[in-house]
MMTF fields as JSON, N, C-alpha, C and O atoms, coordinates in Angstrom:
{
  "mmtfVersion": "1.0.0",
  "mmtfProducer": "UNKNOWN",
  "numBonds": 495,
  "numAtoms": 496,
  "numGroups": 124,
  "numChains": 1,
  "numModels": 1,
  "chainsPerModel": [1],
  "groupsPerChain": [124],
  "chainIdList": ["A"],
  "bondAtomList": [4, 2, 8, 6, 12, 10, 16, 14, 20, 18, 24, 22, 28, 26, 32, 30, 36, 34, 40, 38, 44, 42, 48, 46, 52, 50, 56, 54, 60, 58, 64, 62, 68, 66, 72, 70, 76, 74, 80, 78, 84, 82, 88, 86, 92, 90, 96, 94, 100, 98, 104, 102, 108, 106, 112, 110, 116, 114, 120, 118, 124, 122, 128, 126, 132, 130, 136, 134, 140, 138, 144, 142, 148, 146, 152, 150, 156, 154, 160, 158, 164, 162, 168, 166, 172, 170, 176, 174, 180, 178, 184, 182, 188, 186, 192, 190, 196, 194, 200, 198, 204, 202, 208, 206, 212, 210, 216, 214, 220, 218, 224, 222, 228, 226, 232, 230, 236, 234, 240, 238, 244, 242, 248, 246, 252, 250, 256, 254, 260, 258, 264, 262, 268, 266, 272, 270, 276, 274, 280, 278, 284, 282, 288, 286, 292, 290, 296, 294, 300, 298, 304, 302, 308, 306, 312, 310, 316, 314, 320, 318, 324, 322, 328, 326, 332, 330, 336, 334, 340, 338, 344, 342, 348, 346, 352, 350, 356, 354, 360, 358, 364, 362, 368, 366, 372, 370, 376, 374, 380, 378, 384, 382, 388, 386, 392, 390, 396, 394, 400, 398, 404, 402, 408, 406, 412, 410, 416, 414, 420, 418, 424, 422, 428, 426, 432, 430, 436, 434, 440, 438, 444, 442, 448, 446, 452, 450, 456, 454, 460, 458, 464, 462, 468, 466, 472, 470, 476, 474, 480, 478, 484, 482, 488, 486, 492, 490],
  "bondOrderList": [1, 1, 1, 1, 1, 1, 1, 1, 1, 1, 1, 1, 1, 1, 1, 1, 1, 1, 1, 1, 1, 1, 1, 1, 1, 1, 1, 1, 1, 1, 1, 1, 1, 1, 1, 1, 1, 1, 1, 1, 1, 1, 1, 1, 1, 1, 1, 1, 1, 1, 1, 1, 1, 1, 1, 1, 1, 1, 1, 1, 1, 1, 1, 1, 1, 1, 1, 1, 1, 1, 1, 1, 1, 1, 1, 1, 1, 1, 1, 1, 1, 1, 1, 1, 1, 1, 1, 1, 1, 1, 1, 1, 1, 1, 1, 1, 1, 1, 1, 1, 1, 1, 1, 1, 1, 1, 1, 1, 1, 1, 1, 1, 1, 1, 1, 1, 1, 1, 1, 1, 1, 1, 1],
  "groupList": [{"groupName": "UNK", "atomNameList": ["N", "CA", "C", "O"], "elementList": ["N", "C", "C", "O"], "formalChargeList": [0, 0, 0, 0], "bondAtomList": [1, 0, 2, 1, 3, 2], "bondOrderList": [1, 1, 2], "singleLetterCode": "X", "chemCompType": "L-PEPTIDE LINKING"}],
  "groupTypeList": [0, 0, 0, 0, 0, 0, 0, 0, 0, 0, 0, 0, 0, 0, 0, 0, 0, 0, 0, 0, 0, 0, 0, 0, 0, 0, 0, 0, 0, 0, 0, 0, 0, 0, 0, 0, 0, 0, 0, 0, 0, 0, 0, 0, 0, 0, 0, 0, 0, 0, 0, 0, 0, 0, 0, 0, 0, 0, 0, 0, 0, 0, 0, 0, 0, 0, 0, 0, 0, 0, 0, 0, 0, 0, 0, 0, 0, 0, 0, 0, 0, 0, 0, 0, 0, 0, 0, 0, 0, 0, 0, 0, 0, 0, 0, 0, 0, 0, 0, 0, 0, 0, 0, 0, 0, 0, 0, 0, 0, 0, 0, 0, 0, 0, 0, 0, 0, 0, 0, 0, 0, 0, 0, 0],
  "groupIdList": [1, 2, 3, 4, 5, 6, 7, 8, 9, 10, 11, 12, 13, 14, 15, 16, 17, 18, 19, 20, 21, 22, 23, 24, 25, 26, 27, 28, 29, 30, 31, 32, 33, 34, 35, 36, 37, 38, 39, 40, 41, 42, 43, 44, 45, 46, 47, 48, 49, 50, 51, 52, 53, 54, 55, 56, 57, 58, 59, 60, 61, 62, 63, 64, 65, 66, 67, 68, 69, 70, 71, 72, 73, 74, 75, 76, 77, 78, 79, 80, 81, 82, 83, 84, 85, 86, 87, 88, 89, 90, 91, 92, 93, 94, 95, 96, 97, 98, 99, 100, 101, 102, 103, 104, 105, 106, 107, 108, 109, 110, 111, 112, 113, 114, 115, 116, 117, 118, 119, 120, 121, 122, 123, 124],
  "secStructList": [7, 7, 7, 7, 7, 7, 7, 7, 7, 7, 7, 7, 7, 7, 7, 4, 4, 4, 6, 6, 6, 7, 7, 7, 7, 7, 6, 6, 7, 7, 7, 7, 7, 7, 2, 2, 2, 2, 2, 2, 2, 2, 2, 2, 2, 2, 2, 1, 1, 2, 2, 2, 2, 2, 2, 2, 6, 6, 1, 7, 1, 2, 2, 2, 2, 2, 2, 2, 2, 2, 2, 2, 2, 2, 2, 6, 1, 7, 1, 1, 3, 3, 7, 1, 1, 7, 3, 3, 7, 7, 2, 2, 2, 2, 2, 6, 6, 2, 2, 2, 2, 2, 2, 2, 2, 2, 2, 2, 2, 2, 2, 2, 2, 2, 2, 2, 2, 2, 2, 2, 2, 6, 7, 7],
  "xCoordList": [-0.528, -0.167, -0.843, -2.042, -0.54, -0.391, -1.038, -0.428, -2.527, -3.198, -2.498, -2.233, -2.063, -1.865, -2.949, -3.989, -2.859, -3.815, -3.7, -2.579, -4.401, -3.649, -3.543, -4.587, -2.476, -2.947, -3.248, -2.726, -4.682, -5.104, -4.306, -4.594, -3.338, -2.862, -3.421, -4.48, -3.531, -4.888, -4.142, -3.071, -5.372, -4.587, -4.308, -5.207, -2.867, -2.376, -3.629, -4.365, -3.643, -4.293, -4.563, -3.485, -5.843, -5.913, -5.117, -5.188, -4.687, -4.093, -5.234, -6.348, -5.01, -5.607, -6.5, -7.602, -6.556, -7.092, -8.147, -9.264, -8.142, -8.951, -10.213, -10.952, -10.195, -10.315, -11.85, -12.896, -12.013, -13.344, -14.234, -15.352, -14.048, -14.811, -14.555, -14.275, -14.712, -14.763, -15.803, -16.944, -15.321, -16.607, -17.528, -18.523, -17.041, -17.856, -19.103, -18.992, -20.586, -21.798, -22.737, -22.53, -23.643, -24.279, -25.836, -26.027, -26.773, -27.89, -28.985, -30.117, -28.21, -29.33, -27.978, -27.684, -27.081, -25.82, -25.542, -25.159, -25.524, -24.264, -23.112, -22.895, -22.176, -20.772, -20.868, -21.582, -19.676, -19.889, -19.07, -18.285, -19.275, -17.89, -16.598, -16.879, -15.629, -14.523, -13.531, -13.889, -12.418, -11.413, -10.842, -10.5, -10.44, -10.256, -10.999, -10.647, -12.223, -12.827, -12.685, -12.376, -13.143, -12.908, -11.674, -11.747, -10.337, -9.417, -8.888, -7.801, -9.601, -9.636, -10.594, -10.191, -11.587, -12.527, -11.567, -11.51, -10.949, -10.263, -9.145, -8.49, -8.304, -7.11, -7.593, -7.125, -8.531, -9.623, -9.944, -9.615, -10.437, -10.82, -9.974, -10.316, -8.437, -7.301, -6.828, -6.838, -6.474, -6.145, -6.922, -6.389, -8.221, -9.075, -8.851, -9.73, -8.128, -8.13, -7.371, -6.545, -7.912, -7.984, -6.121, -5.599, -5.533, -4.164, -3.575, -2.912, -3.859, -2.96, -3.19, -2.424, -4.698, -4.874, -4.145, -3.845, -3.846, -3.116, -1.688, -1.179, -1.114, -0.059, 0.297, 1.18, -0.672, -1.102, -1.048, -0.654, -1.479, -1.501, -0.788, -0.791, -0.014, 1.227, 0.52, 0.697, -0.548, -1.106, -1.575, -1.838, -1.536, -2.101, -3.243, -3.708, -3.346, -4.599, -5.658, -6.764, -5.501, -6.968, -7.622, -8.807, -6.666, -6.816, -7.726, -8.769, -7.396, -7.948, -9.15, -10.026, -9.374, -10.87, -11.458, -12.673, -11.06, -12.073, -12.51, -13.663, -11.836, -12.295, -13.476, -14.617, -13.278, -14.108, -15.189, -16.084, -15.382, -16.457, -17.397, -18.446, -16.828, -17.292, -18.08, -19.237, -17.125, -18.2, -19.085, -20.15, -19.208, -20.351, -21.6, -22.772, -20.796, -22.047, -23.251, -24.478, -21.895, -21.763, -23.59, -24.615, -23.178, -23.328, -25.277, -26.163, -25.242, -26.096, -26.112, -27.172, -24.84, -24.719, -23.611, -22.746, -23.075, -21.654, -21.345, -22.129, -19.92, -19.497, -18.297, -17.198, -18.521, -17.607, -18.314, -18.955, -18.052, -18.635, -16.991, -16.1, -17.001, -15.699, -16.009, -17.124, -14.776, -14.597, -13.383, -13.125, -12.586, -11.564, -10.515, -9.702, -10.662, -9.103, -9.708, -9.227, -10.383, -10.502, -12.074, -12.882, -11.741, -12.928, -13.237, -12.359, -14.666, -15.407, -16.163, -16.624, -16.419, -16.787, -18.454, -18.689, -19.504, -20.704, -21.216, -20.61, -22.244, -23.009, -22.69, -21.608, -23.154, -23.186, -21.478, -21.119, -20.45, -19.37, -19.153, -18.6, -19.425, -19.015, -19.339, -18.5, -21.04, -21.233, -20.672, -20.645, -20.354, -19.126, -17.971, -17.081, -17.594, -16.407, -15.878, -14.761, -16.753, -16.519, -16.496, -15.549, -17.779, -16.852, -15.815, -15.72, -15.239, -14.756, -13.016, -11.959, -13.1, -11.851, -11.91, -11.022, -12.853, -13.477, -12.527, -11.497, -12.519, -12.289, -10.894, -10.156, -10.594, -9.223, -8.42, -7.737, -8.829, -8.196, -8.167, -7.121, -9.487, -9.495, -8.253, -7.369, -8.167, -7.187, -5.805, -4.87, -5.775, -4.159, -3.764, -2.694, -5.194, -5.327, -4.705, -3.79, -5.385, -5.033, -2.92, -2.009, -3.102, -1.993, -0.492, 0.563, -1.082, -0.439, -0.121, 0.93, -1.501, -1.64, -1.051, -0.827, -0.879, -0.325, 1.114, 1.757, 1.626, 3.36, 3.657, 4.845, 2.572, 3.06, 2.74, 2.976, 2.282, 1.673, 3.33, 3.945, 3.616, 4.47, 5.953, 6.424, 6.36, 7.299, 7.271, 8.189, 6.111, 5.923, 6.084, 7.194, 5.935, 6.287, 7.654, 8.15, 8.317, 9.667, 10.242, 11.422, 10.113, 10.565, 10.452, 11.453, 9.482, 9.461, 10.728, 10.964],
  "yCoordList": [53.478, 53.109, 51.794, 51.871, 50.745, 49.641, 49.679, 50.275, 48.946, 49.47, 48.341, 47.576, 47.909, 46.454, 45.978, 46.63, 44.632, 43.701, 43.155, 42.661, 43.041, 42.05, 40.379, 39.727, 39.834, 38.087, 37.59, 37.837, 36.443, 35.537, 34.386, 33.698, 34.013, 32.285, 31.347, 31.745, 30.642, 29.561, 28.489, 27.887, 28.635, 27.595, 26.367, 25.696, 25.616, 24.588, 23.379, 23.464, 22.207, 21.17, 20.514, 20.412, 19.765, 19.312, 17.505, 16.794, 17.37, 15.486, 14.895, 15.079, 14.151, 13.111, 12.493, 12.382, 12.13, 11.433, 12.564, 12.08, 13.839, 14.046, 14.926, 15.707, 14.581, 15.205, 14.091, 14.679, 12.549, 12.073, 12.532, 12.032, 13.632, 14.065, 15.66, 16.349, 15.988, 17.716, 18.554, 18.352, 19.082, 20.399, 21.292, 21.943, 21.177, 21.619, 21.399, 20.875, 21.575, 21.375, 21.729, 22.802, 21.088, 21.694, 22.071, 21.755, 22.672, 23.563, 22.68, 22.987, 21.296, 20.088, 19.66, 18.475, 20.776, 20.154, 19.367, 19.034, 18.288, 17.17, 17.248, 17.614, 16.767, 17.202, 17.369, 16.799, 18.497, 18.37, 17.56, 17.05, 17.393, 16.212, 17.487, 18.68, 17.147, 17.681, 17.334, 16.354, 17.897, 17.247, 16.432, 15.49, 16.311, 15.051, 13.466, 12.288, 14.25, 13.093, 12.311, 11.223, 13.697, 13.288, 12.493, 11.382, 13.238, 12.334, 11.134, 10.692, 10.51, 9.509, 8.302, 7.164, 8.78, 8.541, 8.077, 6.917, 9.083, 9.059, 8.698, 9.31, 8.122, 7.215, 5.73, 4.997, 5.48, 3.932, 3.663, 2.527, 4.307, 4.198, 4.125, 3.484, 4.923, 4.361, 2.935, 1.945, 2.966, 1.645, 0.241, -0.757, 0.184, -0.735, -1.005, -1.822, -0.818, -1.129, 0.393, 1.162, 0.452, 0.928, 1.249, 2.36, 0.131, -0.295, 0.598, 1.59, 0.184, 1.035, 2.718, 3.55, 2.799, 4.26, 5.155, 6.305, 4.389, 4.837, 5.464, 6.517, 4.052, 4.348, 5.493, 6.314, 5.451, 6.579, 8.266, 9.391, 7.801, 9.628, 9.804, 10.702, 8.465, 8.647, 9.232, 10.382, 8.086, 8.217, 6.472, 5.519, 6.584, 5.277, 4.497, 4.654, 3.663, 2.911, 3.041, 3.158, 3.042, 3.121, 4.683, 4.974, 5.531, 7.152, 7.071, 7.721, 6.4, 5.903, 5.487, 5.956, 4.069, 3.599, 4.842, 4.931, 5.619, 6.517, 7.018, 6.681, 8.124, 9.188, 8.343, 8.804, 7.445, 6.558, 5.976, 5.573, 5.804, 5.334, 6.724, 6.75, 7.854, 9.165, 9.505, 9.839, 9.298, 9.814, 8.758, 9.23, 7.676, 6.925, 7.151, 6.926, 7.814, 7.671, 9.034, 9.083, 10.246, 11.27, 11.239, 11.919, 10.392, 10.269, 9.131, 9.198, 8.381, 7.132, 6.195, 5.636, 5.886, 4.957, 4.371, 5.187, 2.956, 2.494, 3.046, 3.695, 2.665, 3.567, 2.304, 2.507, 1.447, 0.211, -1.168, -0.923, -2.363, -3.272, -4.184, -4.347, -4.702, -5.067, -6.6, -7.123, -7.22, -8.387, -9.162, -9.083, -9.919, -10.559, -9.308, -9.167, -8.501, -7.227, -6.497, -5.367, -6.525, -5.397, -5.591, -6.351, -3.749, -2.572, -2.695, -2.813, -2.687, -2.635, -1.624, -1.512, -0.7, 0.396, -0.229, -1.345, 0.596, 0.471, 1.192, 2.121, 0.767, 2.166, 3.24, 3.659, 3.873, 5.449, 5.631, 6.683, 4.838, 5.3, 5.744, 6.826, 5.221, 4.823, 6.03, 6.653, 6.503, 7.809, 9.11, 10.153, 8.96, 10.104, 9.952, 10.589, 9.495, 9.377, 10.409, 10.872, 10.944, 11.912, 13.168, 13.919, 13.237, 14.428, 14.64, 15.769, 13.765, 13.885, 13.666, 14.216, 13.057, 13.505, 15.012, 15.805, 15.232, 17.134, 17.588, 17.859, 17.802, 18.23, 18.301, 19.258, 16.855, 17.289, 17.954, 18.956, 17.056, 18.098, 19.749, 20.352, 20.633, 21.719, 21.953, 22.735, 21.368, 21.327, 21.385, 21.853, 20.762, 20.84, 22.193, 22.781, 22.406, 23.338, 24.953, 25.71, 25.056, 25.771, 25.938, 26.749, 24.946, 24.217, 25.006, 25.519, 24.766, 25.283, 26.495, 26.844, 27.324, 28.513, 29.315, 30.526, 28.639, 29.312, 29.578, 30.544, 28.487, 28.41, 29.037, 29.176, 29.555, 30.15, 31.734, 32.758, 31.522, 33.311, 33.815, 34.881, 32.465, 32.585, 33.146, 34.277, 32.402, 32.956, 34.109, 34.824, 34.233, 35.8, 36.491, 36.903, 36.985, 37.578, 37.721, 38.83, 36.667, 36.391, 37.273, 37.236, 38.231, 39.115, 40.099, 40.813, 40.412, 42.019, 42.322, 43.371],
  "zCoordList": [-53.391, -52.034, -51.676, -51.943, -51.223, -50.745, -49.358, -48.47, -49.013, -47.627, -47.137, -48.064, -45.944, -44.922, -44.923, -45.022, -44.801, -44.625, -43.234, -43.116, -42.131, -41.151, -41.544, -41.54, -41.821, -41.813, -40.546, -39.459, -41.018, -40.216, -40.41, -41.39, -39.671, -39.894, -39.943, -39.457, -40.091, -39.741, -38.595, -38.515, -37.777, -36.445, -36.646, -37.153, -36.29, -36.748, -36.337, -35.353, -37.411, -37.89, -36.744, -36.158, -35.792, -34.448, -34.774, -35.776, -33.958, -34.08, -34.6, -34.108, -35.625, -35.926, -34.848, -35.385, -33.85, -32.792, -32.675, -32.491, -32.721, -32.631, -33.201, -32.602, -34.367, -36.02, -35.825, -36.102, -35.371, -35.461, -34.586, -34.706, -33.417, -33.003, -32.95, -31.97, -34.123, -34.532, -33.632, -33.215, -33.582, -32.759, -33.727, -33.41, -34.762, -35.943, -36.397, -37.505, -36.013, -35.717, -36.768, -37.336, -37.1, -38.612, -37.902, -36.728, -38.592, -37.756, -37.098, -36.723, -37.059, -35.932, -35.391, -35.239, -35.076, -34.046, -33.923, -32.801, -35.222, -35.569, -36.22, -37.375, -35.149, -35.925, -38.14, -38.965, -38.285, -39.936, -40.07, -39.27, -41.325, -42.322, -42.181, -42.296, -42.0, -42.677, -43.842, -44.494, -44.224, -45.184, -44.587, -45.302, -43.097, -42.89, -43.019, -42.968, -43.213, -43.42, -45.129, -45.616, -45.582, -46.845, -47.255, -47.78, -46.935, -47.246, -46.586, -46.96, -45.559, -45.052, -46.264, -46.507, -46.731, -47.337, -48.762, -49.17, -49.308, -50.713, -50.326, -51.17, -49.641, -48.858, -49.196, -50.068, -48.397, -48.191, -49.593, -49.934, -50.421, -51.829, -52.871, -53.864, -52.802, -53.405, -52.956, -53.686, -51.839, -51.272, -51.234, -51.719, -50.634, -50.359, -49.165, -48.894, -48.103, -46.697, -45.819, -46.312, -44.576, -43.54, -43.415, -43.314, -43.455, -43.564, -44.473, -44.172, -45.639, -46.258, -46.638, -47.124, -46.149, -45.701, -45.114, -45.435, -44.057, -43.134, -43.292, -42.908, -44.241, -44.788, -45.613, -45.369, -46.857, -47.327, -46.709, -47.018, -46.043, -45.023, -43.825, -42.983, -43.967, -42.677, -41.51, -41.106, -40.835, -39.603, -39.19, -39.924, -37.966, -37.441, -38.495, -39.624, -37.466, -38.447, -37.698, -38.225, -36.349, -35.269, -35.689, -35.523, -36.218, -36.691, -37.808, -37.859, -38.56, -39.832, -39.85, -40.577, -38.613, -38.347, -37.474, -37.655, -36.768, -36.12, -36.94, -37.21, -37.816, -38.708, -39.669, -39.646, -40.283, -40.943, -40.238, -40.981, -38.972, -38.132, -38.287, -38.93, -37.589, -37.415, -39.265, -39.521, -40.067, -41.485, -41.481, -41.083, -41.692, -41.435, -40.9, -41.202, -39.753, -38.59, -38.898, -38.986, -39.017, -39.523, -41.221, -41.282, -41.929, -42.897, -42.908, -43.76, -41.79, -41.37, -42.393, -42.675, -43.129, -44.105, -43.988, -43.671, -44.134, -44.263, -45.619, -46.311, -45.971, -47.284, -47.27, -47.787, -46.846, -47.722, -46.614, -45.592, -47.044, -46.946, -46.635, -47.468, -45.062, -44.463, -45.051, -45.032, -45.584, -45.539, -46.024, -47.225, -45.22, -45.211, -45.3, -46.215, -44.286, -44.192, -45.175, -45.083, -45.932, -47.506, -46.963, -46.427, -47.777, -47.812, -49.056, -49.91, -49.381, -50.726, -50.429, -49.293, -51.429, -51.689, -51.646, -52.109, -51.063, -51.319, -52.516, -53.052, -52.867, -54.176, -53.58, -53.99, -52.79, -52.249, -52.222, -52.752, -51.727, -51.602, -53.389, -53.585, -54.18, -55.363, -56.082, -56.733, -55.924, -55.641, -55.205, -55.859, -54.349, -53.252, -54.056, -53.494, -54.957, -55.331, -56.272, -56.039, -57.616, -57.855, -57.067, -56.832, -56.698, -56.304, -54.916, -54.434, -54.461, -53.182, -54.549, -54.239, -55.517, -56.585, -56.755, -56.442, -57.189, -57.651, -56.916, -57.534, -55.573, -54.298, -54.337, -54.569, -54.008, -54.005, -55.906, -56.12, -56.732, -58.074, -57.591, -57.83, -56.796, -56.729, -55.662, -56.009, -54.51, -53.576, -53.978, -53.328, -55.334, -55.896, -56.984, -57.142, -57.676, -58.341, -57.082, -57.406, -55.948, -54.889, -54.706, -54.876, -54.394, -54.115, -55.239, -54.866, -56.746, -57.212, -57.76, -58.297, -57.502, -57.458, -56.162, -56.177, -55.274, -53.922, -54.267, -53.854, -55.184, -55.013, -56.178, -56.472, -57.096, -57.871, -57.638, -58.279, -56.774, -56.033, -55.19, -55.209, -54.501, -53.472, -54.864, -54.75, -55.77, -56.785, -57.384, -57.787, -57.409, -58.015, -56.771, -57.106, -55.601, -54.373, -54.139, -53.941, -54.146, -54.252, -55.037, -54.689, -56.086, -57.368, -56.551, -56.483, -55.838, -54.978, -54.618, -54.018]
}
C-alpha cells in the first residue's frame, strides 16, 4: 500500500528586482548568497560583461548590476575589476569559479534526473 505524501510546491521565484535584497539572513543577520546570485556570478564569467549577462538570463541589466553589487557586498570583496564596459575576473572570482561550475553541473545533473523520474511516472 502506497502512504500519500502531501506535496510542498515551492513558492514561485521572487522578480529579479528583488532577489539583491533577499530576506534570507545568516547567524550575524546578513543577507545569504543565493542561486541567484550565483548565477548572476556564472552569467558575468561566461560573458565578461554585465550586458551580456543579462542577455544570458533574459533579465535587465540594472537586475544584473544589483544582484552583483549585493554578492560583493554580500561577500566584502569585488569579484571582477570594471574597465572599458568589460568585467575582469579578480583572483578570488577565479577562485569561486570552480565550484560555482560544481554547482550548477549538480543543478543539471538534478535537472535530468527529475525528467527522467517524471518519464518513468508517466508508465503508471
Amino acid at each position: 500500500m502506497l502512504h500519500s505524501v502531501p506535496l510542498e510546491w515551492p513558492r514561485a521565484a521572487p522578480p529579479v528586482r528583488e532577489l539583491a535584497s533577499t530576506r534570507l539572513r545568516d547567524e550575524n543577520d546578513r543577507p545569504m548568497i543565493n542561486l541567484r546570485h550565483i548565477e548572476v556570478f556564472y552569467a558575468i564569467m561566461q560573458t565578461g560583461s554585465v550586458t551580456g549577462a543579462a542577455r544570458l538570463l533574459n533579465v535587465t541589466q540594472p537586475a544584473v548590476s544589483a544582484v552583483l553589487k549585493h554578492l560583493e557586498s554580500r561577500l566584502s570583496m569585488p569579484l571582477f575589476v570594471r574597465a572599458h564596459g568589460r568585467l575582469s575576473p579578480t583572483p578570488e572570482a577565479r577562485m569561486l569559479l570552480p565550484d560555482v561550475a560544481a554547482i550548477f553541473e549538480r543543478l543539471g545533473s538534478v535537472e535530468r534526473l527529475s525528467q527522467d523520474l517524471g518519464r518513468r511516472l508517466a508508465v503508471f
